[in-house]
C-alpha positions as CSV (number, residue, x, y, z in Angstrom):
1,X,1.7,-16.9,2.4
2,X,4.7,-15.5,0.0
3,X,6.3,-12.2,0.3
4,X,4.5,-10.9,-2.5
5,X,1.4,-11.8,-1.4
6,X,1.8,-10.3,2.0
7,X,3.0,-7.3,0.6
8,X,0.4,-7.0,-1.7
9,X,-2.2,-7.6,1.3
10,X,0.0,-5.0,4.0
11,X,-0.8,-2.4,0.6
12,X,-4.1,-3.1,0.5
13,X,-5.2,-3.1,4.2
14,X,-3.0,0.1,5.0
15,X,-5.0,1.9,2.0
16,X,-7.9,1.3,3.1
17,X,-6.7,2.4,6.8
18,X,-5.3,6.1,5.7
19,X,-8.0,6.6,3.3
20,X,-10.7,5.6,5.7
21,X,-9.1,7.8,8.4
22,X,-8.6,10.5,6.1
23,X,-12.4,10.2,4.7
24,X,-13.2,10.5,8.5
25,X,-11.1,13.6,9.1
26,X,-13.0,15.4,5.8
27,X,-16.5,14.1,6.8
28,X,-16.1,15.5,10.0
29,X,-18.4,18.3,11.1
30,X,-15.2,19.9,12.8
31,X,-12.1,20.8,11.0
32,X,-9.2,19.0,12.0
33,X,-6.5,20.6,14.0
34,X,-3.1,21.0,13.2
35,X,-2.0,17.9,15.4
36,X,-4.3,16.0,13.6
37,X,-3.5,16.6,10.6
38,X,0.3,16.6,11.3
39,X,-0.4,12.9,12.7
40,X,-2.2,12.2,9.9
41,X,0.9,13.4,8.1
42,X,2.8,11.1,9.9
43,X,1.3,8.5,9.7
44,X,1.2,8.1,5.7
45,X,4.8,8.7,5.9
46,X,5.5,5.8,8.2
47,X,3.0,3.6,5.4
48,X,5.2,4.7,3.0
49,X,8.5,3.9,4.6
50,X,7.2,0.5,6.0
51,X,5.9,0.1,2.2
52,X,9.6,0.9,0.4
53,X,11.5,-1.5,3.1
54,X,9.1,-4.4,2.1
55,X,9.1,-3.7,-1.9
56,X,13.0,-3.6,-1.3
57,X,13.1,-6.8,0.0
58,X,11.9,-8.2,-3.3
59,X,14.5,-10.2,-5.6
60,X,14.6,-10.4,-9.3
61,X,14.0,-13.8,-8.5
62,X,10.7,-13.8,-6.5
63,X,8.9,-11.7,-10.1
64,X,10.1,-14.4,-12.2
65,X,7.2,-15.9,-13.7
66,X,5.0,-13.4,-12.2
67,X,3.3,-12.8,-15.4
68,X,3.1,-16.6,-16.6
69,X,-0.6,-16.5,-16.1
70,X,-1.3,-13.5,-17.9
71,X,-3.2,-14.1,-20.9
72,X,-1.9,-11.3,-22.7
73,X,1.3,-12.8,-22.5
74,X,0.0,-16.3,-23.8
75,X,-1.5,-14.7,-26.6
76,X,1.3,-13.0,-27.9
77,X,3.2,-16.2,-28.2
């Protein structure tokens, strides 16, 4: 697996993780205390964090030809 596909798949899975936690704090039939929300809080921000250091690790070389399948592209040529 390539950076940029692991990336891509750490995005996706840690979506679906804070927005399924957060669904689960709204659905609940008791509202969430302040710890819990300052965790959940917390925990986005560490997401986010974890998120920047990976895109950062990103070279100009690893996009090149990132777009060489789009058909967009192909059409405009």
């Amino acid at each position: 697996m390539d950076d940029k596909t692991f990336i891509a798949k750490y995005v996706a899975e840690e979506s679906v993780r804070v927005k399924d936690r957060l669904k689960n704090m709204v659905q609940s039939d008791t509202p969430p205390t302040e710890e819990e929300k300052a965790a959940v809080m917390q925990d986005i921000e560490t997401t986010l964090k974890r998120l920047q250091s990976a895109l950062a690790s990103i070279t100009p070389e690893m996009l090149e030809g990132l777009d060489d399948d789009d058909p967009k592209e192909e059409s405009k040529q």
